[in-house]
C-alpha positions in Angstrom: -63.9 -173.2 -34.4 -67.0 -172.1 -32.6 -64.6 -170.7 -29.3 -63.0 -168.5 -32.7 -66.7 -167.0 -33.4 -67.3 -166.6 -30.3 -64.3 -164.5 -29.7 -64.5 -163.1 -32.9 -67.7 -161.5 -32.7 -66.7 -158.4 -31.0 -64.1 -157.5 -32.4 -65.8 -158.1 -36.1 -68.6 -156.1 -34.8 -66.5 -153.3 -33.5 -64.8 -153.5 -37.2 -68.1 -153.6 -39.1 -68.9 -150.3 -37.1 -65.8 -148.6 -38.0 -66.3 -149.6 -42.0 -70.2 -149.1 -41.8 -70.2 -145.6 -40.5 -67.7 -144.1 -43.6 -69.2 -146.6 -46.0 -72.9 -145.5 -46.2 -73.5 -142.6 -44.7 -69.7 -140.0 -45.4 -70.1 -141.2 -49.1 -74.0 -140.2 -48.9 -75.1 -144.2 -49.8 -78.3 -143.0 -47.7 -79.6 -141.0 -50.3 -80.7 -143.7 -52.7 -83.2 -144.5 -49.8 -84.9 -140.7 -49.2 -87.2 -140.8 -52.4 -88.9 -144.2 -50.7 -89.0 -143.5 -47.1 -86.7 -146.5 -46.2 -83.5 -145.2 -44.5 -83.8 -147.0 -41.4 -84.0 -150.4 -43.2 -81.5 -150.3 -45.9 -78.6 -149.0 -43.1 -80.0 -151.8 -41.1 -79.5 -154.0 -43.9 -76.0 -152.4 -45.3 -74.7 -152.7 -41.8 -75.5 -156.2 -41.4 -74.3 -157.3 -45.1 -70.9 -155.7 -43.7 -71.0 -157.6 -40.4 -71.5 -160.7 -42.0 -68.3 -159.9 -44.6 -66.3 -159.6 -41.9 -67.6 -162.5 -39.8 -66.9 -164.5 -43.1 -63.3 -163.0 -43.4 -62.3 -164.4 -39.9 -63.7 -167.4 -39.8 -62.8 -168.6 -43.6 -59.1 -167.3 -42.7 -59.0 -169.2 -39.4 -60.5 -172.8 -41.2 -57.5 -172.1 -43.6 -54.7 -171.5 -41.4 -56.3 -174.6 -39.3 -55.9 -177.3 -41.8 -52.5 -176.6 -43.0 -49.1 -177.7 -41.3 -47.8 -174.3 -40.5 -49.2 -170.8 -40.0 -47.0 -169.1 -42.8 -48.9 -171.1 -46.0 -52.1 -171.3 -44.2 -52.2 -167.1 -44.5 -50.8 -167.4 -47.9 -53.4 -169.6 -48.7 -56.2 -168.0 -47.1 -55.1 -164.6 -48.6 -54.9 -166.6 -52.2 -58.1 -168.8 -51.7 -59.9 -165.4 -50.9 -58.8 -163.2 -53.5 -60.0 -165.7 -56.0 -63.6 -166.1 -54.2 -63.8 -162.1 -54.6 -62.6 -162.3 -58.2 -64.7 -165.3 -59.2 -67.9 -164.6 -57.1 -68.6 -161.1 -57.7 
């Protein structure tokens, strides 16, 4: 599991770039942080909430498809398991 971080971590970062960059600043999310000076930390902030999402996504979808018999149901579970968790949790 940790060779999958390790591996995973560029590739999530390079994805958390791509989604960051169109998230916050194209939709104007920055704004809410002009009237108290704090730019710099809430994108610091936004962009690490995102990188941690999609360091969650990869490893909670690898643990899945690891403890089942075959790769076909551990994806439909994962893709169930994590629906639910975004339904349920917030």
């Amino acid at each position: 599991m940790l060779a999958n971080i390790v591996v995973d971590i560029p590739w999530n970062s390079l994805a958390a770039v791509l989604i960051f960059l169109p998230f916050y600043y194209i939709i104007g999310m920055y704004h809410n942080a002009e009237e108290t000076h704090t730019v710099n930390e809430r994108s610091g902030l936004m962009f690490l909430l995102v990188w941690s999402f999609m360091m969650h996504c990869g490893t909670f979808t690898i643990m899945v498809v690891a403890s089942v018999a075959t790769a076909e149901v551990g994806a439909t579970l994962a893709l169930l398991l994590f629906s639910m968790s975004l339904i349920f949790c917030g």
